[in-house]
N, C-alpha and C positions, 0 to 999 in steps of 0.2 A: 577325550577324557570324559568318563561318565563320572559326573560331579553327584547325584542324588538317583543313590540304587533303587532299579525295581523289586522286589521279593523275588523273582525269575533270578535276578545277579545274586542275591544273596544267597540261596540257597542252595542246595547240592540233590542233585537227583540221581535216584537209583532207577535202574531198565528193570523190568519185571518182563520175561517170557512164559507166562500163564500155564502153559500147556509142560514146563518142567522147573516150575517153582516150588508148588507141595501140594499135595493130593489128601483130599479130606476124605474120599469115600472111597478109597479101595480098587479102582478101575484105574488104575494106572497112568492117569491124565490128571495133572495139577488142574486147580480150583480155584475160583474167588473164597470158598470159604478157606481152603488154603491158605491164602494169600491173608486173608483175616488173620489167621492165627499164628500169623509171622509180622504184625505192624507193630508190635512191641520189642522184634528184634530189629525191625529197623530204625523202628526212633530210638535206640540206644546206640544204633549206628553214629547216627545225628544227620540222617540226611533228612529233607523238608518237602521235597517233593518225588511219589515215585510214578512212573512211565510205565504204563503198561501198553506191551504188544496187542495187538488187534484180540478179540474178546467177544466180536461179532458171529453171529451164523454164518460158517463158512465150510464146504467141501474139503477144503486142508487140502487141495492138490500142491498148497503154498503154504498151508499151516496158516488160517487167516489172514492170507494177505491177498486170498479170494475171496472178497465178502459176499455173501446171498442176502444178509438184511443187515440195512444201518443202523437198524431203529429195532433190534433186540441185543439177546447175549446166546451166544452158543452152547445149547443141553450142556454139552462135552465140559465147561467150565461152569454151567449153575442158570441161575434163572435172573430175570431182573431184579426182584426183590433181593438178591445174593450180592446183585450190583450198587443196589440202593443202601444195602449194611456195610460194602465195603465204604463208601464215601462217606456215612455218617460215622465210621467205626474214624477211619480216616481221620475224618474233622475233628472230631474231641484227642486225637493226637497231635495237631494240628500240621497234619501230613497232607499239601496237595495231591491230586491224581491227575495225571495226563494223559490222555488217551491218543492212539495211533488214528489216524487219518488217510485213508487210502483211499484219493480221488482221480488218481489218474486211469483206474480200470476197474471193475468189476470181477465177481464172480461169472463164469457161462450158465451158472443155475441160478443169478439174479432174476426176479422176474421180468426186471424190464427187457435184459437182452431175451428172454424165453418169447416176450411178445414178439420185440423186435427183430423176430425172422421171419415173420409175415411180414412183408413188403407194403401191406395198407396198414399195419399198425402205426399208433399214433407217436410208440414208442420208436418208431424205425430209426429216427434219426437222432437218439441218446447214443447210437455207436458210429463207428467209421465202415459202412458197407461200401464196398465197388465192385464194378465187374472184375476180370480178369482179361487179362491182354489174349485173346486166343488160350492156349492153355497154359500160359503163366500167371502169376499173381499182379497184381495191380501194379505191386512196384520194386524196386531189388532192396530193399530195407534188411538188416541183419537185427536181431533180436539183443536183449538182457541176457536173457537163459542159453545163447545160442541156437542159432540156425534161423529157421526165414521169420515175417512177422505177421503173415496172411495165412486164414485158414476158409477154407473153402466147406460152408452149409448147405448140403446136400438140400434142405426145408428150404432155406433162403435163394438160394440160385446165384449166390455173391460169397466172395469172399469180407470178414471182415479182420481189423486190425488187431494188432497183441502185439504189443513189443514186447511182454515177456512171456508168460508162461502160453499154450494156445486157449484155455480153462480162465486166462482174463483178460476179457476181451476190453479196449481202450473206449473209454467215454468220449462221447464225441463236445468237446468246448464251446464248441462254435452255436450248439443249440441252446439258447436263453432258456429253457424248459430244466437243461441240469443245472445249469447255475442257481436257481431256483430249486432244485431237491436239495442241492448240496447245501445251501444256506440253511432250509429248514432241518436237515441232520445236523449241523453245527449247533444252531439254536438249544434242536431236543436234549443234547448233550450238556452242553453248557447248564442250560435251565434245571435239569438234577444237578449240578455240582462242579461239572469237572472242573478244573485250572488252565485249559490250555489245548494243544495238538501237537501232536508230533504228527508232522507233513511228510507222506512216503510219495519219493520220487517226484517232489513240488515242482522242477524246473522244466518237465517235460509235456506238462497238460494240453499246451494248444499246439496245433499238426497248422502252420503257415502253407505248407505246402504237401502233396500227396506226390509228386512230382522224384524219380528215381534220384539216390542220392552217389556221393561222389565214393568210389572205390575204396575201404578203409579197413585195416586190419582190424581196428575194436568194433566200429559201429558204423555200418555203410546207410545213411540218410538221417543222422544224427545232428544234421545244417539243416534241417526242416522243422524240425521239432525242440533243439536244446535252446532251452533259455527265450524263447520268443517273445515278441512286443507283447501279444495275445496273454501269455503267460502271466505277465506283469498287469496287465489291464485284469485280466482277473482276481491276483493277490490282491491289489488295494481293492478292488469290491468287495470281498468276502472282508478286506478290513472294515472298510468304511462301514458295509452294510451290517455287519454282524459282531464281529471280535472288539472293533470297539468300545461297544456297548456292554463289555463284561470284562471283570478285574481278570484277565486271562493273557497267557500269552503264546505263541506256535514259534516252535526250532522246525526249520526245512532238513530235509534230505535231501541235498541238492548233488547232480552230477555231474562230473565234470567241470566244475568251475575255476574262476581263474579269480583273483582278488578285486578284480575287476568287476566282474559280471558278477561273484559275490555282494559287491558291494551293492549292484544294484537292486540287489533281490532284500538287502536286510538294514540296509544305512537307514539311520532313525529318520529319516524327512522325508523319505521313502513310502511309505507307511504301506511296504509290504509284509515280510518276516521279520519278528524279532530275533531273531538268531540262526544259525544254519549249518548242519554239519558239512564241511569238507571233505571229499578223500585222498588231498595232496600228502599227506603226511604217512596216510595208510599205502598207498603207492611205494613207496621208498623201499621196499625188499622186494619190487617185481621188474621184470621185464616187460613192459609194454600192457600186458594184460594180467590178472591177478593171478592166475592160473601157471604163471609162471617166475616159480620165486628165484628171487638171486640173494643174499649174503644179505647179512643185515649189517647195517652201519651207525652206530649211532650218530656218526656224524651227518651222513644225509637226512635222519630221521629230524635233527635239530637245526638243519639251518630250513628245511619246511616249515615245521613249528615256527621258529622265527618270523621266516617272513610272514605267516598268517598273521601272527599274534600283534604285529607292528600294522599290520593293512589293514584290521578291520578294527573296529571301536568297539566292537566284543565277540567274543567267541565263544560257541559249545564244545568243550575240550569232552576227548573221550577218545580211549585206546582198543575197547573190543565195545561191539555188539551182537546183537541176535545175527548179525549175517558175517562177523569177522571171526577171523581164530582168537584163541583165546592171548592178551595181552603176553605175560608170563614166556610163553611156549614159543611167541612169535620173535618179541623184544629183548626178553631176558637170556638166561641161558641155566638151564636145570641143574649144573653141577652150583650153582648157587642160586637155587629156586626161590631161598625166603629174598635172599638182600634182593635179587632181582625184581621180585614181586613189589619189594617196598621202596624202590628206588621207581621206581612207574609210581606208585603211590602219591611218593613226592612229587614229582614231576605233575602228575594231572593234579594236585590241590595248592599249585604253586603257582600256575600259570594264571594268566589273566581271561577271563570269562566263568562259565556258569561250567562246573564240572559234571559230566554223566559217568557214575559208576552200574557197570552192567553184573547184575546177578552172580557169583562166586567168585567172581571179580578179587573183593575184600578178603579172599581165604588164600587167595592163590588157585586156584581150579586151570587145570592146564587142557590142550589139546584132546580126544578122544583116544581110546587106545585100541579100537576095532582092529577088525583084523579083513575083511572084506567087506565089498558093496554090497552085501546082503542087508550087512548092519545099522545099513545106511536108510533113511529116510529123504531126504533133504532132493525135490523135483530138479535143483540145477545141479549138483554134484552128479545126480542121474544122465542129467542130458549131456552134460561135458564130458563123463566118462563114453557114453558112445558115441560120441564126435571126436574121441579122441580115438578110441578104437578105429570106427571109420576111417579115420586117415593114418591109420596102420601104428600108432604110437605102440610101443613094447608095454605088456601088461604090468610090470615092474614099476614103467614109468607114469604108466595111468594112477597109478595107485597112489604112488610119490603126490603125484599134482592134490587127489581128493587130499592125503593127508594133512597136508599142508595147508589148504584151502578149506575146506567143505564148511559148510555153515554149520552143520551138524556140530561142528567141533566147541562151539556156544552153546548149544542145545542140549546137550547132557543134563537130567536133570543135575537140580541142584543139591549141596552134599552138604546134608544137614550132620549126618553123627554116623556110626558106626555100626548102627545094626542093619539087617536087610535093607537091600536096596537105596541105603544110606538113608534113610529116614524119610524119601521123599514121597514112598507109599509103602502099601504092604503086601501089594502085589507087584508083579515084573509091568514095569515102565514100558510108556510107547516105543522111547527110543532106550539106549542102551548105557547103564550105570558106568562113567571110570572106576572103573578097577581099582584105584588108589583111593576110593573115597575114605576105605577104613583110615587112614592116615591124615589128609585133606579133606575136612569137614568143621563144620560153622564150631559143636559143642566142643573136640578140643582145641578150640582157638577162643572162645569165648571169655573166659576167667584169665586167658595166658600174657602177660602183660607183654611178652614179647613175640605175639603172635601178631602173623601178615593184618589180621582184622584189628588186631588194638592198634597199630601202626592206621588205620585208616579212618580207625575212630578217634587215635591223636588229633589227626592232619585236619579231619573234618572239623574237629574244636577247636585248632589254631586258625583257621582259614576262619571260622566264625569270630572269633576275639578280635580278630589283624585287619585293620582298612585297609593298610597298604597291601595285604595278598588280594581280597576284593575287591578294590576301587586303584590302585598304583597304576604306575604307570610298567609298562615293561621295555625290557634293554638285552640284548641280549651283549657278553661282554667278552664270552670265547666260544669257540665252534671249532674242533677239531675231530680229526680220524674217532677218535672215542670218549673226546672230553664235550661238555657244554657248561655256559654257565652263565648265568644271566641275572641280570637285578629287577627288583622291582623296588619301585617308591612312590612313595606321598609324603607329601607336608616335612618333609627332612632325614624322613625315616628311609632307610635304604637294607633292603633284605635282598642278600645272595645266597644263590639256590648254587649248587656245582655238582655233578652227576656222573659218575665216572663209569660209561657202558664197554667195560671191558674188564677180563680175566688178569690182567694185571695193575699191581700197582702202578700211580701214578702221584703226580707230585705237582700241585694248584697254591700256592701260599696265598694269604686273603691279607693282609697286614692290617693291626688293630682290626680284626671284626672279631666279636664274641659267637662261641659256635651255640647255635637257639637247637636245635636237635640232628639226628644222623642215624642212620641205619644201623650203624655200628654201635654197641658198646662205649662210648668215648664222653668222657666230660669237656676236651678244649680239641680245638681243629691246631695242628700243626702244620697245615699245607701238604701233608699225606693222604693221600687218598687209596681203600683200598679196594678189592676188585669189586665191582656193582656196587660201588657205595655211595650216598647223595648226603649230602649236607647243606641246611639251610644256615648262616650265619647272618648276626647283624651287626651290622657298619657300625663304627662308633661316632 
């Protein structure tokens, strides 16, 4: 139980993806001054701190999650000084900023890897070079993105490492030289302003072994590198050395973890992460890998949530991001898109930890509605769709899987109002507008008291007023086929959430508890529940 909140617990953070948030000059690429001229709709939001995606000089073979320099900001979004107005504009709203954090790899146009293919540079050994076995690669590791995780430098005479994209190539940990860049990029950060990090792919940094790994449908050499002692000797330095020293806090993006190995990365005595996204809960509509979805349940979605929520002593709740489908389109079901939208609402401002609300999130903004891979931008939707061609998948079904999947499906921009291009520029966007924006957009939801957004600006000022959704403890108290429903308390106070993720009615009676709001229309709960509908009550 966390008896005395940090501002991190208290407050509700919105994802910012820069590149399709809102466009102040006409080029088709959201802005920081963008972004400026939307922090008065978000502090009416009420959320307190928001998260922006990478903002650095980057290639975009990843859409900045190939950085070329730590220590600027990318033309494409603005200049520093643009950076410097967002965080003063920020502060007198009294809106943290948290910036993304991407240390386990590089851009290939960073300069250090540009050095580091000369063999006597001093930079050599900031990457992971090796020979190659004869004419294979160093070792049979499988990638993020799909396929192998060595690329061979014609300049260098070595292959070096990438577990994801080939364009970013892996830092090498084991060199004292980058633990040392990387602290003073944390430092420069922090010292202008920011609040915190968000840690991309945190649990992966140090390679224990380069040694071939064991045969695996997801990730073949994934016991070499997940979660390593290395890993953990680094988090608490960068704490001790640096994040200590500033009213700041970092949520990991961690992979693959188990409550277990979670804990080791974020338990407060630890003093590695303060908090850490999971993907046990986003798992639950796939078969083995994400690329292959199966039926959504809400009953498996809630006994995940569950057990996370009881094993760790706090949690980063959040149902999309910049790399997930859109909540709504994934969880809900469109023939009831508002209740659906607002029952996820409930749900993430209900639960216990620090909630992430990601970018049109709050309107309901559903899936893409492209119509082929042209439309598409996003480098891993690329590579999966020819690896599935490759191995002869039906074009039908390749299609099926991007739709489903693709990150891009977050990436639209975001759908401010109704005129061209939904108000996000005034020219045609990088990527490509849903089509339904004239409908789903920020201005008619704005004034609309029963709109997905005022439903989010309710939860967000009841979850500020309530210890007990804050600080309670959580219970979870039914877990079926479609039903969930759990309690949360403090100090005597007992608040029942119940969520009913399915097309039909159902029937939960709560005895003496006073119904506190609902999705529905409704001034008293009856023990009725109807399709996609969530009710918070309180116990007498």
């Amino acid at each position: 139980m966390v008896n005395v909140l940090k501002w991190w617990q208290e407050r509700v953070v919105y994802q910012i993806y820069p590149r399709s948030f809102q466009d102040s000059n006409g080029d088709g690429i959201g802005d920081l001054q963008g972004i400026i001229s939307r922090l008065d709709v978000l502090k009416d939001l009420g959320v307190g701190i928001i998260w922006l995606s990478p903002v650095y000089p980057s290639p975009n073979v990843d859409y900045g999650y190939d950085i070329s320099d730590y220590l600027d900001i990318n033309p494409e979004f603005g200049t520093m000084a643009d950076m410097e107005e967002l965080l003063a504009e920020a502060e007198k709203r009294d809106l943290k900023i948290v910036m993304d954090l991407v240390i386990n790899h590089t851009s290939d146009q960073h300069p250090w890897f540009q050095k580091s293919r000369d063999q006597n540079s001093p930079y050599r050994d900031y990457y992971i070079w090796r020979p190659g076995k004869g004419r294979r690669p160093p070792n049979n590791w499988s990638g993020f993105f799909g396929g192998r995780t060595w690329q061979y430098d014609e300049k260098s005479g070595e292959y070096y490492l990438h577990l994801f994209a080939k364009n970013q190539p892996d830092l090498n940990w084991r060199n004292p030289k980058v633990m040392a860049e990387v602290k003073e990029i944390m430092r420069f950060w922090l010292d202008k302003g920011v609040a915190g990090f968000r840690c991309d792919v945190i649990n992966i940094l140090y390679k224990t072994s380069l040694e071939d790994g064991r045969k695996s449908l997801i990730l073949t050499g994934s016991e070499h590198y997940l979660s390593q002692a290395g890993t953990h000797e680094i988090l608490r330095e960068l704490r001790r050395d640096v994040l200590d020293h500033y009213d700041c806090f970092t949520v990991g993006e961690t992979v693959f973890v188990t409550p277990k190995t979670a804990l080791d990365l974020m338990a407060p005595e630890r003093k590695e992460l303060n908090m850490l996204f999971s993907f046990a809960h986003m798992e639950t509509d796939q078969y083995i890998v994400k690329w292959f979805k199966r039926r959504f349940r809400g009953g498996r979605f809630a006994k995940s949530i569950s057990k996370w929520q009881t094993a760790l002593p706090w949690n980063a709740n959040y149902f999309e991001n910049h790399d997930q489908p859109r909540s709504v389109s994934r969880f809900g079901n469109m023939e009831y898109w508002e209740k659906s939208a607002k029952l996820l609402c409930i749900m993430l401002l209900t639960l216990r930890g620090t909630p992430f609300i990601y970018q049109g999130q709050e309107i309901g903004m559903t899936n893409f509605d492209f119509t082929s891979m042209d439309q598409l931008r996003d480098v891993e939707s690329h590579n999966i769709y020819a690896i599935a061609k490759g191995l002869g998948f039906p074009k039908a079904l390749r299609w099926r899987m991007i739709q489903a999947t693709s990150r891009d499906n977050a990436r639209t921009p975001m759908q401010w109002d109704s005129s061209a291009y939904a108000g996000f520029s005034t020219n045609e966007p990088w990527l490509g507008v849903n089509k339904n924006y004239s409908s789903i957009n920020v201005e008619s939801q704005l004034d609309d008291p029963d709109s997905i957004r005022s439903m989010y600006k309710t939860m967000i000022a009841l979850r500020a007023g309530s210890d007990t959704l804050k600080a309670g403890s959580f219970e979870a108290l039914k877990i079926s086929k479609e039903l969930f429903a759990y309690r949360r308390s403090l100090k005597g106070e007992g608040l029942v959430v119940i969520l009913n993720f399915s097309t039909r009615q159902q029937r939960l009676p709560w005895e003496g508890a006073v119904l506190v709001l609902s999705n529905y229309e409704r001034q008293v709960y009856d023990g009725n529940l109807e399709p996609y509908e969530a009710v918070i009550l309180k116990e007498a």
